[in-house]
Every structure is written in C-alpha cells, then in structure tokens.
PyMOL Python script that loads the backbone (N, CA, C, O; Angstrom):
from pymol import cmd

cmd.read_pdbstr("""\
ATOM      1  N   UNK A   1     -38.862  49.510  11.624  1.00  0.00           N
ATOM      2  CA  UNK A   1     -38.924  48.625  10.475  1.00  0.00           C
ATOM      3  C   UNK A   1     -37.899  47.497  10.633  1.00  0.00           C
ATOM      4  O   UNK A   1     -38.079  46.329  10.285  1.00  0.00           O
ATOM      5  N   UNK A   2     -36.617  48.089  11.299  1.00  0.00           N
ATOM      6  CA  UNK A   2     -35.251  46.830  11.663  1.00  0.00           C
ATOM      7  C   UNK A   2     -36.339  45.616  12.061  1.00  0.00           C
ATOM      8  O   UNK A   2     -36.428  44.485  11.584  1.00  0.00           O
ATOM      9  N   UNK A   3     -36.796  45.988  12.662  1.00  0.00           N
ATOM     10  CA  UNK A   3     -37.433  44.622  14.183  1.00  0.00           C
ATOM     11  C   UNK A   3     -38.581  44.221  13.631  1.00  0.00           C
ATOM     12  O   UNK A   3     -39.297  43.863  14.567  1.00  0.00           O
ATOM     13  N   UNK A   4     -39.230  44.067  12.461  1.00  0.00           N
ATOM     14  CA  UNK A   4     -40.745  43.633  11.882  1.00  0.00           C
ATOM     15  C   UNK A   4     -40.787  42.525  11.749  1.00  0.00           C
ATOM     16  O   UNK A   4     -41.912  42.027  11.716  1.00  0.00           O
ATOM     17  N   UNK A   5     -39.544  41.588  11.607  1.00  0.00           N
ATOM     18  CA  UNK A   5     -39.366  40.066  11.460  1.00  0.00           C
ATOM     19  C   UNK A   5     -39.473  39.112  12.925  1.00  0.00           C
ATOM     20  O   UNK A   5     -39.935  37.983  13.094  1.00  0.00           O
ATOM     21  N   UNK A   6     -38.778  40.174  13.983  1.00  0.00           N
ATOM     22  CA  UNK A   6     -38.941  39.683  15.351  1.00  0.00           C
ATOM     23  C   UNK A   6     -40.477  39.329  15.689  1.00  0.00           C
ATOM     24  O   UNK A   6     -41.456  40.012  15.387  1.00  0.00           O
ATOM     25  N   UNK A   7     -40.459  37.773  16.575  1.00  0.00           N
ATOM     26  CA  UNK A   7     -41.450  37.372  16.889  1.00  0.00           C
ATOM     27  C   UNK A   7     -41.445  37.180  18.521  1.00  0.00           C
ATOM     28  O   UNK A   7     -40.492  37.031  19.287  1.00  0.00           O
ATOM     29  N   UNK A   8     -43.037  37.246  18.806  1.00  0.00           N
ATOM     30  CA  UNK A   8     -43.171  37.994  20.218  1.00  0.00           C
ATOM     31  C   UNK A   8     -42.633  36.830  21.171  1.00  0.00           C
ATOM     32  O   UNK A   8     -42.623  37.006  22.390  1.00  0.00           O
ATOM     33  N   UNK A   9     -42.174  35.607  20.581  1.00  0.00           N
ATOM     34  CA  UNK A   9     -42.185  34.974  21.286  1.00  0.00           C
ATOM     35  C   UNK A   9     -40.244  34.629  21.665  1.00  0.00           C
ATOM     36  O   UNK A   9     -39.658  34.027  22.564  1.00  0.00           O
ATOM     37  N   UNK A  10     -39.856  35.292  20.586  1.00  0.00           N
ATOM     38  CA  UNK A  10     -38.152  35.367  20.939  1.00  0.00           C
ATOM     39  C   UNK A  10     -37.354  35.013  19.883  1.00  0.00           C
ATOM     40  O   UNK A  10     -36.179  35.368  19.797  1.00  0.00           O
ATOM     41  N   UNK A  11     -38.232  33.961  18.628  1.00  0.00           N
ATOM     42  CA  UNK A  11     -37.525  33.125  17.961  1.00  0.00           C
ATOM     43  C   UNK A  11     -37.620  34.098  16.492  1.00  0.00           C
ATOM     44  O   UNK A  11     -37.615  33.474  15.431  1.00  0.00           O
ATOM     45  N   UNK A  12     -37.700  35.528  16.451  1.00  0.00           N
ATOM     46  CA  UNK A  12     -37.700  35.883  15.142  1.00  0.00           C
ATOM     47  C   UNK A  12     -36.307  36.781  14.689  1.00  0.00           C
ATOM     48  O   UNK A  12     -35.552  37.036  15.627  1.00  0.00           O
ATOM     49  N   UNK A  13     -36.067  37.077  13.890  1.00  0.00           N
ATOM     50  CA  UNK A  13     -34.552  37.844  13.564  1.00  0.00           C
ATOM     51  C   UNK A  13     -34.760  39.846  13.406  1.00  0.00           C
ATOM     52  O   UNK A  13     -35.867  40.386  13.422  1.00  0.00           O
ATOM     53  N   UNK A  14     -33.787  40.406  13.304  1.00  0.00           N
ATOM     54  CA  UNK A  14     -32.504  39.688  13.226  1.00  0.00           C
ATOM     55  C   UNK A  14     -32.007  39.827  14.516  1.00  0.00           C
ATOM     56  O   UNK A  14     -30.887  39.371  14.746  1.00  0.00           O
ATOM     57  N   UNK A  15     -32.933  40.630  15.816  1.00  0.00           N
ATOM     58  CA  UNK A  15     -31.884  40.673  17.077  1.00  0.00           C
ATOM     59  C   UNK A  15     -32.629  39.603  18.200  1.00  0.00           C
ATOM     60  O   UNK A  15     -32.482  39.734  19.415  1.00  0.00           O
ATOM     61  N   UNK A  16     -33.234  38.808  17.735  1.00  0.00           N
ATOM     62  CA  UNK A  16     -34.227  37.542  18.528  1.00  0.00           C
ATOM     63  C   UNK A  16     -34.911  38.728  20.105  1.00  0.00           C
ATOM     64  O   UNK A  16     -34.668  38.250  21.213  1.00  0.00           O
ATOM     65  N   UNK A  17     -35.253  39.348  20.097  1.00  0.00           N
ATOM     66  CA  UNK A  17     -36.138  40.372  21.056  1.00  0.00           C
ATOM     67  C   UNK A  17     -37.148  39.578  20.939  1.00  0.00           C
ATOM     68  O   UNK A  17     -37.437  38.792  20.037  1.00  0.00           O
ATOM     69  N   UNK A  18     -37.720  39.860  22.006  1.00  0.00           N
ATOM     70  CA  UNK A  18     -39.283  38.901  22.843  1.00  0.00           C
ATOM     71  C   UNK A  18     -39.662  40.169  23.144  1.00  0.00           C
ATOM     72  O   UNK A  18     -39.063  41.243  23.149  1.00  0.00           O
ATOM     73  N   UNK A  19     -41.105  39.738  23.471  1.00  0.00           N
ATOM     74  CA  UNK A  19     -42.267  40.645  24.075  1.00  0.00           C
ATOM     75  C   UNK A  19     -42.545  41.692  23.727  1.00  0.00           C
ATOM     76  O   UNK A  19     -43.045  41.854  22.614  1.00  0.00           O
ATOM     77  N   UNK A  20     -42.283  42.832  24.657  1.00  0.00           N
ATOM     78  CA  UNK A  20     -42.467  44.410  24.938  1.00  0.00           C
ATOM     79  C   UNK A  20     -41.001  44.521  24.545  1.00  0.00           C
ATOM     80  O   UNK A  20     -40.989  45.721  24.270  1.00  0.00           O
ATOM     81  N   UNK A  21     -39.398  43.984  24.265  1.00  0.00           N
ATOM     82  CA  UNK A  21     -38.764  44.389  23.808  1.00  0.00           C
ATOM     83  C   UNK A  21     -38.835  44.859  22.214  1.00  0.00           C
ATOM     84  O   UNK A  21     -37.976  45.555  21.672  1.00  0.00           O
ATOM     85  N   UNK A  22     -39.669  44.495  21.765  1.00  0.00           N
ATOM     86  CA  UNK A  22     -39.874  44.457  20.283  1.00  0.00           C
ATOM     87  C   UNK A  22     -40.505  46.256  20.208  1.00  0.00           C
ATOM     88  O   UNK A  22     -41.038  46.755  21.199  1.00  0.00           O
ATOM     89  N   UNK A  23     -40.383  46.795  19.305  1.00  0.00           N
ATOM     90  CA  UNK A  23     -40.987  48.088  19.518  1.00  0.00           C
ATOM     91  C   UNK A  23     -42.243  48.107  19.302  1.00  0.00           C
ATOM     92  O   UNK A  23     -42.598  46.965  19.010  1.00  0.00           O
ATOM     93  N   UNK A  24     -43.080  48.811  19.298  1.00  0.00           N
ATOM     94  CA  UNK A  24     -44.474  48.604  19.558  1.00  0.00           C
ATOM     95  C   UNK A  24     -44.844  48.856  18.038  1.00  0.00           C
ATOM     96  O   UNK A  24     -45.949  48.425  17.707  1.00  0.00           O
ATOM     97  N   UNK A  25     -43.782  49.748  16.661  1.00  0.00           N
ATOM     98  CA  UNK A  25     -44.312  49.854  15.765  1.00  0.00           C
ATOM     99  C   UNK A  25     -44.185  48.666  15.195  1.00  0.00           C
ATOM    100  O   UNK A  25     -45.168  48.128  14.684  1.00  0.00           O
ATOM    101  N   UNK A  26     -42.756  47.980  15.193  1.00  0.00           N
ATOM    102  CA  UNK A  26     -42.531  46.734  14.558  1.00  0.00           C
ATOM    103  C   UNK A  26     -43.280  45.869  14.877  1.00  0.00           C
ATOM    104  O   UNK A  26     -43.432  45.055  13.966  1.00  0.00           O
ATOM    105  N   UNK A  27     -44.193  45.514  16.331  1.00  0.00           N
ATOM    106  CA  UNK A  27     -45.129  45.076  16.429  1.00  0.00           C
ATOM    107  C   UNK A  27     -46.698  44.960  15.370  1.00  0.00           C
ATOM    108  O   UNK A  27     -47.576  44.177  15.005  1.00  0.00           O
ATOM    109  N   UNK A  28     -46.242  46.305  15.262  1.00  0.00           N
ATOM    110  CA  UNK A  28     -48.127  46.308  14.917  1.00  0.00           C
ATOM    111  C   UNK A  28     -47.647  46.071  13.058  1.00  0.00           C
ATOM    112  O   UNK A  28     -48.471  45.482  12.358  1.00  0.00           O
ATOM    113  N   UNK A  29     -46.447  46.517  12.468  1.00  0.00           N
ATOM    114  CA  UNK A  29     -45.812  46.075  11.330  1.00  0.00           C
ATOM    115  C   UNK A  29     -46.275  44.677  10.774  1.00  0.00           C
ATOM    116  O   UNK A  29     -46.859  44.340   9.744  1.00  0.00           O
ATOM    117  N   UNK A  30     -45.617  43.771  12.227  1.00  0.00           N
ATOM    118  CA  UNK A  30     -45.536  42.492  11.637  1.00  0.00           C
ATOM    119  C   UNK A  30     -46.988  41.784  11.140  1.00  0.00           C
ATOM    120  O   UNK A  30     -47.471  41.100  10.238  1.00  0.00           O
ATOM    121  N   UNK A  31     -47.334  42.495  12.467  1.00  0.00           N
ATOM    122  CA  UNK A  31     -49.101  41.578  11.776  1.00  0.00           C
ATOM    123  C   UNK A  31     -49.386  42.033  10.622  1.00  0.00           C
ATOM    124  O   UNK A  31     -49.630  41.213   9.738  1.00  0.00           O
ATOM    125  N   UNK A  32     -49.437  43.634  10.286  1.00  0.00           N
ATOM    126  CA  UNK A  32     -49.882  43.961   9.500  1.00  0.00           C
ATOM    127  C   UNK A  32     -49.155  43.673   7.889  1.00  0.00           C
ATOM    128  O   UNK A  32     -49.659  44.059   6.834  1.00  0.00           O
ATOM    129  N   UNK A  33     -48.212  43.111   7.985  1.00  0.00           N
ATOM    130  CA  UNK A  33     -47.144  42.644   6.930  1.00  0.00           C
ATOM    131  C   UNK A  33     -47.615  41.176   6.377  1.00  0.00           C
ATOM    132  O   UNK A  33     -47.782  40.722   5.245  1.00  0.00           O
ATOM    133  N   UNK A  34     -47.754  40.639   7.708  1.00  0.00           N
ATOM    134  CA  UNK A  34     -48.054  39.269   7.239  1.00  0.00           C
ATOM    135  C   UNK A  34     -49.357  39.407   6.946  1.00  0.00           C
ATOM    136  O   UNK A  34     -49.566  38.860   5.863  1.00  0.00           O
ATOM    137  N   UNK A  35     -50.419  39.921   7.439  1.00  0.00           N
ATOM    138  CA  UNK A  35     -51.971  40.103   6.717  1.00  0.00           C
ATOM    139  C   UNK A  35     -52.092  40.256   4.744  1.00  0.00           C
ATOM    140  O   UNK A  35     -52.671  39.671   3.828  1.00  0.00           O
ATOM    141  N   UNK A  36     -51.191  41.360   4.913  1.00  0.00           N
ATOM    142  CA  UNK A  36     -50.712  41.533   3.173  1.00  0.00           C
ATOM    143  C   UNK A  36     -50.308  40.248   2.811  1.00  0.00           C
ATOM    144  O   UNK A  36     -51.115  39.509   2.247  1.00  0.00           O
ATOM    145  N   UNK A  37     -48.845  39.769   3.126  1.00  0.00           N
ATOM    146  CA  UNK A  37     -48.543  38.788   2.474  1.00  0.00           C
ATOM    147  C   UNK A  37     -49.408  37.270   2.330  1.00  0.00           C
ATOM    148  O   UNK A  37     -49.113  36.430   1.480  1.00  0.00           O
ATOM    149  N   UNK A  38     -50.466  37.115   3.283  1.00  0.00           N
ATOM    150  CA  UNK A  38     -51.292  36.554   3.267  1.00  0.00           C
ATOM    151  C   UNK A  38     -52.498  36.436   2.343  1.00  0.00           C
ATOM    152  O   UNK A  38     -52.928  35.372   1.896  1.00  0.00           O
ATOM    153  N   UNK A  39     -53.043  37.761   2.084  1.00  0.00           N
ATOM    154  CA  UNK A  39     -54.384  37.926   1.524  1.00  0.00           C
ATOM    155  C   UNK A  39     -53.641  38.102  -0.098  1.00  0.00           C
ATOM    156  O   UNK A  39     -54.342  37.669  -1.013  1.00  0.00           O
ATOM    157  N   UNK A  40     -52.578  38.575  -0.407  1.00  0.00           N
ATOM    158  CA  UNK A  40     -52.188  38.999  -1.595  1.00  0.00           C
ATOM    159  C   UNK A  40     -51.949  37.765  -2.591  1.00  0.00           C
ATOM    160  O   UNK A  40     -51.434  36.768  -2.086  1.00  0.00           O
ATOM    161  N   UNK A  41     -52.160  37.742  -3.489  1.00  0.00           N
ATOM    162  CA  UNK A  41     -52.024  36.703  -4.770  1.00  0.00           C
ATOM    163  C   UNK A  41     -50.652  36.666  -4.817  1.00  0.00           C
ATOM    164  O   UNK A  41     -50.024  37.680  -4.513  1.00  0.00           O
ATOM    165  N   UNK A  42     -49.942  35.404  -5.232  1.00  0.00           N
ATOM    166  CA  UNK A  42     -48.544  35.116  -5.241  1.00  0.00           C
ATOM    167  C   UNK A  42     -48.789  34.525  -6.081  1.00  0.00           C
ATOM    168  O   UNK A  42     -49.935  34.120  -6.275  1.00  0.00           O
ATOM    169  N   UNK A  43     -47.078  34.095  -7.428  1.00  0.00           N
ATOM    170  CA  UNK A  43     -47.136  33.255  -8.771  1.00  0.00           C
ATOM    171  C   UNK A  43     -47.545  31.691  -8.263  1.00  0.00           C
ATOM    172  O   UNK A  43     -48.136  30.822  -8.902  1.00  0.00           O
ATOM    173  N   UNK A  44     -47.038  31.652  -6.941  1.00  0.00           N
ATOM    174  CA  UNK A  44     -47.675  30.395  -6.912  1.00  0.00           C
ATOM    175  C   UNK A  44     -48.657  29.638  -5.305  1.00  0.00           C
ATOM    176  O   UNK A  44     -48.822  28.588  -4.684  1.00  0.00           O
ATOM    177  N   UNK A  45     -49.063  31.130  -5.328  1.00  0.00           N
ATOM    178  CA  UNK A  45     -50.810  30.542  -4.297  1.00  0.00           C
ATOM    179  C   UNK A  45     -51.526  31.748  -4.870  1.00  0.00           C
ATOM    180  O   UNK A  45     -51.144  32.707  -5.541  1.00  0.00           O
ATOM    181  N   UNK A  46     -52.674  31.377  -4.383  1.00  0.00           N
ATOM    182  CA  UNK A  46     -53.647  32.053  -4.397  1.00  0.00           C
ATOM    183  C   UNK A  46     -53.447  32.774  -2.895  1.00  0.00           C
ATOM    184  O   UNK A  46     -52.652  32.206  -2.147  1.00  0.00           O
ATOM    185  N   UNK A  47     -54.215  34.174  -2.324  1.00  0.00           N
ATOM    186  CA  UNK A  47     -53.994  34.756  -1.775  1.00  0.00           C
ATOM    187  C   UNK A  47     -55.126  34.309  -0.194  1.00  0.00           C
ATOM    188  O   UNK A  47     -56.272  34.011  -0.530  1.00  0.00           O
ATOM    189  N   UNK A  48     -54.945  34.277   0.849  1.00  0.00           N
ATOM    190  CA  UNK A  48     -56.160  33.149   1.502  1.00  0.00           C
ATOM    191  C   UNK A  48     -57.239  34.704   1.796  1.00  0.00           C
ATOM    192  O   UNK A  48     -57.141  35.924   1.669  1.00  0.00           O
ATOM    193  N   UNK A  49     -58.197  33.729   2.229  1.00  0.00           N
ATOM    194  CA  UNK A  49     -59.465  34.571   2.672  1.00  0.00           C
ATOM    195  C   UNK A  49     -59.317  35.355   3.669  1.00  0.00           C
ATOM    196  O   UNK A  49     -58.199  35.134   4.133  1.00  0.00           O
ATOM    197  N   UNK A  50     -60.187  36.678   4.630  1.00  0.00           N
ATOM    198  CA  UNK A  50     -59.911  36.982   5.419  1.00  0.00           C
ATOM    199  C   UNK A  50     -60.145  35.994   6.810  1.00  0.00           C
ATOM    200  O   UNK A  50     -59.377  35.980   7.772  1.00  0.00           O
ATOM    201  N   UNK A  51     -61.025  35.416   6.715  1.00  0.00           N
ATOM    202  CA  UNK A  51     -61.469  34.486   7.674  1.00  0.00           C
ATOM    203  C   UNK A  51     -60.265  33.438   8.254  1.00  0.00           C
ATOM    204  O   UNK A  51     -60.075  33.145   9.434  1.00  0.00           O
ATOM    205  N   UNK A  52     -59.502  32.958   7.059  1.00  0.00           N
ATOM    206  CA  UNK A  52     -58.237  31.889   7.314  1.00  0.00           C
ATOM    207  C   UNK A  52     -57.096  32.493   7.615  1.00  0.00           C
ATOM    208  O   UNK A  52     -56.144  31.878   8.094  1.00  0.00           O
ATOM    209  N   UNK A  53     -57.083  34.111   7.292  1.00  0.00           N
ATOM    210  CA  UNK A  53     -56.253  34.898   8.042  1.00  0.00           C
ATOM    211  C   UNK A  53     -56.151  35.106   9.225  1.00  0.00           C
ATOM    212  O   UNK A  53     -55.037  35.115   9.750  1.00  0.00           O
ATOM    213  N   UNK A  54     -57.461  35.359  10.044  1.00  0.00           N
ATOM    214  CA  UNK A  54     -58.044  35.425  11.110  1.00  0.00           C
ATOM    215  C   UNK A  54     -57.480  34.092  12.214  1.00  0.00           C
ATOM    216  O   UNK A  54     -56.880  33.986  13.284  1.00  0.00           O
ATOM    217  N   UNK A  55     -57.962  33.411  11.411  1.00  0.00           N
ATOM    218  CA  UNK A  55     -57.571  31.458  12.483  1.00  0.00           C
ATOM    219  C   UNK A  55     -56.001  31.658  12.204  1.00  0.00           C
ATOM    220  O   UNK A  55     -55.343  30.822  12.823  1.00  0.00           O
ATOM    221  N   UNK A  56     -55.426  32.318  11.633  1.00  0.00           N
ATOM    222  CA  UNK A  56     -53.469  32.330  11.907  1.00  0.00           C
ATOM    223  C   UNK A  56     -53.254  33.133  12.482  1.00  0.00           C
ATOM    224  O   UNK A  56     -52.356  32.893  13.288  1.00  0.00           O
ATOM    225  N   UNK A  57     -53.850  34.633  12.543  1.00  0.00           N
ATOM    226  CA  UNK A  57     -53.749  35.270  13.294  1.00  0.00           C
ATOM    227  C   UNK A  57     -53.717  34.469  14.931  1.00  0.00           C
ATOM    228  O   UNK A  57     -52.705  34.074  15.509  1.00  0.00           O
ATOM    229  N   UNK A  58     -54.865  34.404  15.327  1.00  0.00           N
ATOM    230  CA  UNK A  58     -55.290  33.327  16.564  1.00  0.00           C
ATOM    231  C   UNK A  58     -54.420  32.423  17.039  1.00  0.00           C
ATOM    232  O   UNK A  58     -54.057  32.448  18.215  1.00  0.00           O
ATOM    233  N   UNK A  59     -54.015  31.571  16.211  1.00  0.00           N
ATOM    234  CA  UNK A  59     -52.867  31.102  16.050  1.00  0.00           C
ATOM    235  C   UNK A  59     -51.942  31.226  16.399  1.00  0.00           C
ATOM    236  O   UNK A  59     -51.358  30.237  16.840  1.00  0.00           O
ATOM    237  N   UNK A  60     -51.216  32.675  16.394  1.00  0.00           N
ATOM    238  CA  UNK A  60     -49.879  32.572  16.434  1.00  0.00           C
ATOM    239  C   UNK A  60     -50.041  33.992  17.157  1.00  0.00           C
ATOM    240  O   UNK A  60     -49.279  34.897  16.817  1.00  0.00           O
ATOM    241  N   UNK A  61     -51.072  34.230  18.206  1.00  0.00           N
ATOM    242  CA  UNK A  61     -50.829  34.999  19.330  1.00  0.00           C
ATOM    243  C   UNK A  61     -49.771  34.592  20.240  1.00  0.00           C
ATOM    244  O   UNK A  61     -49.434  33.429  20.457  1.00  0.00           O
ATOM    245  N   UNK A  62     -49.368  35.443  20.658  1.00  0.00           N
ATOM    246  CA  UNK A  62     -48.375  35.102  21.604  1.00  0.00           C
ATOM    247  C   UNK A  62     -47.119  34.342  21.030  1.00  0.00           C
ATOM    248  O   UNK A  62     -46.156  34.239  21.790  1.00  0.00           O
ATOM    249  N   UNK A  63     -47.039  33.868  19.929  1.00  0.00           N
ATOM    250  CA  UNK A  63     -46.207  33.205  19.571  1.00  0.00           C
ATOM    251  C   UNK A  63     -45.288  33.874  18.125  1.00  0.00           C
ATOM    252  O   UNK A  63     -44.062  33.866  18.230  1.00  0.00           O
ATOM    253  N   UNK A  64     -45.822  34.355  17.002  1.00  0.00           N
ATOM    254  CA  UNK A  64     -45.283  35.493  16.200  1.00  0.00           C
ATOM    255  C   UNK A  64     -46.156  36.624  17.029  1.00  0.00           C
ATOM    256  O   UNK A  64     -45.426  36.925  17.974  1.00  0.00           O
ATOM    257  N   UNK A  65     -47.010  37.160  17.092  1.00  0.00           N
ATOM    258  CA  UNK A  65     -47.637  38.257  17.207  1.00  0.00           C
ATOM    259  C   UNK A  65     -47.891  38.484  18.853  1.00  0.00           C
ATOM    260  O   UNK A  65     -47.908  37.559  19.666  1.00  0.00           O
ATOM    261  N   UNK A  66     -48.096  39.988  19.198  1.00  0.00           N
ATOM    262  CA  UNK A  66     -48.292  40.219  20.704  1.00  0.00           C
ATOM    263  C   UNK A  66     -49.837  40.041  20.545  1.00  0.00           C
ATOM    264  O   UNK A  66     -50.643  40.264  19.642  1.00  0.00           O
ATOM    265  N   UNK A  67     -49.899  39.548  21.805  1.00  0.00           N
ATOM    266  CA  UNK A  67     -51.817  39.203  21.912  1.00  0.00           C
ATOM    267  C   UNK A  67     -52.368  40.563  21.817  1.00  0.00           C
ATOM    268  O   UNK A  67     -53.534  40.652  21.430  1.00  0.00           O
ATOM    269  N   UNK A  68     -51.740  41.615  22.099  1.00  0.00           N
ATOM    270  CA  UNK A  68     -53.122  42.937  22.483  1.00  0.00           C
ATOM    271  C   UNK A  68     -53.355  42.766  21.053  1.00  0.00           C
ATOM    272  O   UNK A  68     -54.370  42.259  20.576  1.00  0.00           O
ATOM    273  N   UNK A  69     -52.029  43.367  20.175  1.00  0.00           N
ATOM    274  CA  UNK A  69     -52.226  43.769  18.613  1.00  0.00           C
ATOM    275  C   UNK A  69     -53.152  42.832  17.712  1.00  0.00           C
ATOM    276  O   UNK A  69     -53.724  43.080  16.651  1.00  0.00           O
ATOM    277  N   UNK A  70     -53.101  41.503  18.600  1.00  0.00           N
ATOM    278  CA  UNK A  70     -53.363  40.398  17.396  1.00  0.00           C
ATOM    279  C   UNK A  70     -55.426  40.761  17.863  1.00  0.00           C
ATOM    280  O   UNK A  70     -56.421  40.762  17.138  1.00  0.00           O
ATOM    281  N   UNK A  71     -55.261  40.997  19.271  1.00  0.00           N
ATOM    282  CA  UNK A  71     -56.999  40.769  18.955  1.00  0.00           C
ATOM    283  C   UNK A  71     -57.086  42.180  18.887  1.00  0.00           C
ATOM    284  O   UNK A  71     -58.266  42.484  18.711  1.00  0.00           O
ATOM    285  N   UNK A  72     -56.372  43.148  18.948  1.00  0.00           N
ATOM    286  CA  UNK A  72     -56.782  44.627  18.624  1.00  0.00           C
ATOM    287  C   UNK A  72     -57.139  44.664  16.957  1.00  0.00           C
ATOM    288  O   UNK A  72     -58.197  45.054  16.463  1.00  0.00           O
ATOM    289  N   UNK A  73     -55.882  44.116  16.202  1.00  0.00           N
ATOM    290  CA  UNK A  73     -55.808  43.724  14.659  1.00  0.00           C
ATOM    291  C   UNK A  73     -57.521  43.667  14.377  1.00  0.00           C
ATOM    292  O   UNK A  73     -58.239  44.614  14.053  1.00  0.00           O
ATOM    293  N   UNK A  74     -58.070  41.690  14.701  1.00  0.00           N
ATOM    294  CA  UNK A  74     -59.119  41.167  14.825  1.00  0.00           C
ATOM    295  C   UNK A  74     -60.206  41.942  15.067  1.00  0.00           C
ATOM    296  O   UNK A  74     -61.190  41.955  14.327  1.00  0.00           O
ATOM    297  N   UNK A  75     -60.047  42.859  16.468  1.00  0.00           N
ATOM    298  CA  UNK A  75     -61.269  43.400  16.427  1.00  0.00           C
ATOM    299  C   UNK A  75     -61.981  44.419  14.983  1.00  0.00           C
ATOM    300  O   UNK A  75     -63.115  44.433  14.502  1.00  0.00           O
ATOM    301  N   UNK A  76     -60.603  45.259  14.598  1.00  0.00           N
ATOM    302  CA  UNK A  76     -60.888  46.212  13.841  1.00  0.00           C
ATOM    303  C   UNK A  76     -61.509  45.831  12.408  1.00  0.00           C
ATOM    304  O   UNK A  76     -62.258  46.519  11.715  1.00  0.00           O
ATOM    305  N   UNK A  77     -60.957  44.455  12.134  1.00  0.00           N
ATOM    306  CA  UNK A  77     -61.468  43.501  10.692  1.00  0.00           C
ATOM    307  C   UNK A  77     -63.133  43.297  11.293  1.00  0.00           C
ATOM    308  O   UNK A  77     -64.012  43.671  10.517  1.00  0.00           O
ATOM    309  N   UNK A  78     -63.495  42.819  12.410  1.00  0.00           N
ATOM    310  CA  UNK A  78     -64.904  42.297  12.921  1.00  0.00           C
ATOM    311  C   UNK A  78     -66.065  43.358  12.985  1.00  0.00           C
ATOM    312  O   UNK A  78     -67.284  43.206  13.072  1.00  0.00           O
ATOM    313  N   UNK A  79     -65.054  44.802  12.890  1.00  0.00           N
ATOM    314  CA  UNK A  79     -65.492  46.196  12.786  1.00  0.00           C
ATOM    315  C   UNK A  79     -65.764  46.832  11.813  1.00  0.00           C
ATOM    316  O   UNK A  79     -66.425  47.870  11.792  1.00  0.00           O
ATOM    317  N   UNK A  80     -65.162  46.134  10.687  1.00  0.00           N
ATOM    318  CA  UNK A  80     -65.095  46.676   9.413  1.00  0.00           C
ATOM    319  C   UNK A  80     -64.317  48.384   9.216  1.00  0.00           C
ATOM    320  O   UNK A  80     -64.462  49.290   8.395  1.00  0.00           O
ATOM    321  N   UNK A  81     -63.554  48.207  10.318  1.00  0.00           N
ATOM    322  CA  UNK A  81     -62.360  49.632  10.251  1.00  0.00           C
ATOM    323  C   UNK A  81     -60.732  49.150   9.514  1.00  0.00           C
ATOM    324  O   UNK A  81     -59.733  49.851   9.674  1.00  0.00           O
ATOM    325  N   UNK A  82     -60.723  47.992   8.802  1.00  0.00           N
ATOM    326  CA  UNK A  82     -60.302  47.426   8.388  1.00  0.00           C
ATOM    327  C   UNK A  82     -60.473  46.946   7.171  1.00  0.00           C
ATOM    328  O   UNK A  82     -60.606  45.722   7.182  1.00  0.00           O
ATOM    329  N   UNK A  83     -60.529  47.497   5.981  1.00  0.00           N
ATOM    330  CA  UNK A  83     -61.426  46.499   4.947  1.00  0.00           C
ATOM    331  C   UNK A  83     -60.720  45.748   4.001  1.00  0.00           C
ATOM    332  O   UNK A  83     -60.292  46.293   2.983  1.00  0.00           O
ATOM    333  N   UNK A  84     -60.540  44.480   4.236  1.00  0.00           N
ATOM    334  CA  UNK A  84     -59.332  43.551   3.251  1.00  0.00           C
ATOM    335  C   UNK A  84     -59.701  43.612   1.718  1.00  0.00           C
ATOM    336  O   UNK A  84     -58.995  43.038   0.889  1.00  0.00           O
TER     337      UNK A  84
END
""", "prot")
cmd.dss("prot")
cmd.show_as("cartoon", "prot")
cmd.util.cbc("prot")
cmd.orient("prot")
C-alpha cells in the first residue's frame, strides 16, 4: 500500500521506484485506485465513463501504470470480469 502512488515510470512518491521495483501489489493498486477515483462522482466533477477511463488508462502505460497490468486491467473491463 506504501508504494501505490509510485509511477512506473520513476516520477511517483514517496520512494520515486520505477518499473519492476514497484511491488507488483502496489502496481496493480494504483490502476485500480485511480479507476475508482476516476469513475466515482466528486463535489466537483462528475465521475468519467468507462470508455474515457480506458483512453487514460492507454495513456499513461508505461508512464503511471506498468503496461502488462494496464492491458491486463483493459482486457478484464473488455471481458466484462470487471464490471464498473
């Protein structure tokens, strides 16, 4: 849970870890953290679609998120083993 903010690409806190240093749960955390904070209603947004989740996801492979998790994530939403 320490490492869920770390991004795969080096630039996330609090110990700036890249890649496969990141643990593999805090990995699969982060996406799954930011998916919530994404889809969820806030006082001041509306919560986005799964689809516009999807294109940030994509997005920010390799860059917040590790690519396996991000299209492993993806696949499981395209699967409906996932249901937002």
């Amino acid at each position: 849970v320490r490492n869920h903010h770390e991004r795969y690409d080096g630039n996330g806190y609090p110990d700036r870890l890249k890649g496969k240093e990141i643990p593999l749960f805090a990995r699969i955390i982060c996406i799954t953290d930011t998916f919530d904070a994404l889809k969820t209603d806030r006082p001041y947004r509306k919560g986005k679609s799964t689809n516009e989740i999807v294109e940030i996801i994509k997005k920010q492979s390799g860059k917040q998120f590790d690519p396996e998790i991000a299209n492993l994530f993806i696949n499981l939403i395209n699967e409906k083993q996932i249901i937002p």
